[in-house]
C-alpha positions in Angstrom: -8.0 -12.9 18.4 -6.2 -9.9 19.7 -3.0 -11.3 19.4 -3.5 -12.1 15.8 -4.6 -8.7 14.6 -1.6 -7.2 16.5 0.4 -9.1 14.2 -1.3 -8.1 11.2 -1.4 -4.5 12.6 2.6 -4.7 12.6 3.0 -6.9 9.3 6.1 -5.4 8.3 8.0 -4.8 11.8 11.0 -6.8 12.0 12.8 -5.2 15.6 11.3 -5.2 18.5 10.6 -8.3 20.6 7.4 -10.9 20.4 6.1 -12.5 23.1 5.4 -16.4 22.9 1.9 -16.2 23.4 1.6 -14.0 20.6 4.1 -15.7 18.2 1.9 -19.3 19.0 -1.4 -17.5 18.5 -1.0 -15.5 15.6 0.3 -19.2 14.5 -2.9 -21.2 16.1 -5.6 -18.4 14.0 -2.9 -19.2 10.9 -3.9 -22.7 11.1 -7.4 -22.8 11.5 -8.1 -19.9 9.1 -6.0 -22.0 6.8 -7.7 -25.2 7.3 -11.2 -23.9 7.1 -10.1 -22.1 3.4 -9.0 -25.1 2.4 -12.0 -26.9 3.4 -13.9 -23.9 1.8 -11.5 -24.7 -1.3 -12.7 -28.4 -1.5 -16.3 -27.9 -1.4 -16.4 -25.2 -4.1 -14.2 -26.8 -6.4 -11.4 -24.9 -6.1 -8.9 -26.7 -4.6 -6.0 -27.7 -7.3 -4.7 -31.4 -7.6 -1.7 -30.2 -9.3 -0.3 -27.9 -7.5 -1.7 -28.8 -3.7 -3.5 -26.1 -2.6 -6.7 -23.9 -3.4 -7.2 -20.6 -4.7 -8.6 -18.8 -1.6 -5.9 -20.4 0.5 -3.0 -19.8 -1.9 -4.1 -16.0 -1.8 -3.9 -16.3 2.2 -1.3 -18.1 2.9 0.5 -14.9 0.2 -1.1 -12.5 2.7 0.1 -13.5 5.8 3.9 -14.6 4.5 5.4 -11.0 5.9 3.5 -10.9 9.1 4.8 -14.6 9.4 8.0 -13.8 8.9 7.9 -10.8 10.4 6.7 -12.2 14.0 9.0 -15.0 13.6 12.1 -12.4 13.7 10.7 -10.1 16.7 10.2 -14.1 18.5 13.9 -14.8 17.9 14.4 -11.3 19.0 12.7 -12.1 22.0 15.0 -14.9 22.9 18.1 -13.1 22.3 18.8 -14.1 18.6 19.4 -12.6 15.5 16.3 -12.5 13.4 18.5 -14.2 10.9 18.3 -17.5 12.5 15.0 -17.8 10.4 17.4 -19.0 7.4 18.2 -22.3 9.5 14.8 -23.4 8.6 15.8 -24.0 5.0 18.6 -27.3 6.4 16.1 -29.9 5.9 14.3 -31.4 8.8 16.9 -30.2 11.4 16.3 -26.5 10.4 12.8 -26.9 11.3 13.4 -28.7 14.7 15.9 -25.9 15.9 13.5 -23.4 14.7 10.5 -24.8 16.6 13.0 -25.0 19.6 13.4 -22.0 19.8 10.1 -20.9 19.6 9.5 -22.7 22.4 12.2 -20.7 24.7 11.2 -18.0 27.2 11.4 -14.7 27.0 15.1 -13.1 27.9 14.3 -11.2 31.1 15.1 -7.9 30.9 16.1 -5.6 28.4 18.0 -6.7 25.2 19.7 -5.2 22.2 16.6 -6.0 20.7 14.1 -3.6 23.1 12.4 -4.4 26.5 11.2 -7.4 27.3 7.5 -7.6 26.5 6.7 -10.0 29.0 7.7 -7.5 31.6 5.4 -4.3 30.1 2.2 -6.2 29.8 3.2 -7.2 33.9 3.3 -3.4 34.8 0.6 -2.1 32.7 
């Protein structure tokens, strides 16, 4: 849970680096908040036909769009890679697979353009 609300803490931080395990669980506590609102969103009655989603998790999926994003650039940072490699997302279906590729990657050791390696600081504290 940690990991998550150091995202949230840094919602808007786009340099730096992220480590994986924080980029995948910040993802993983996504996901199951998100399923359980949408669960929450079916059983009240407030889940939408129409458009696909409910209202509680239309509002959170809103929320966490810039911390989203905004880990997603310091991962690719962490790799070595501009943060606007995001973009390749939008090329259907092979966007996506490079994206989740990358994700994927380990850290760069060392030190990048980008900062140090956060691997290596959580080693020597």
């Amino acid at each position: 849970m940690n990991w998550y609300l150091e995202v949230l803490k840094k919602y808007a931080v786009f340099e730096g680096r992220s480590r994986r395990k924080e980029y995948w669980m910040f993802i993983l506590f996504t996901t199951l908040i998100s399923l359980f609102l949408a669960f929450f969103d079916g059983m009240v009655g407030l889940f939408s036909e129409e458009m696909g989603i409910g209202v509680l998790g239309g509002i959170y999926t809103l929320l966490v769009l810039l911390p989203s994003l905004a880990v997603t650039v310091r991962r690719l940072h962490d790799i070595g890679r501009s943060g606007w490699w995001v973009l390749i997302a939008f090329i259907p279906l092979v966007g996506v697979l490079v994206l989740f590729v990358f994700m994927l990657l380990d850290s760069k050791p060392g030190e990048n353009q980008y900062g140090n390696n956060p691997k290596q600081e959580a080693l020597a504290s």
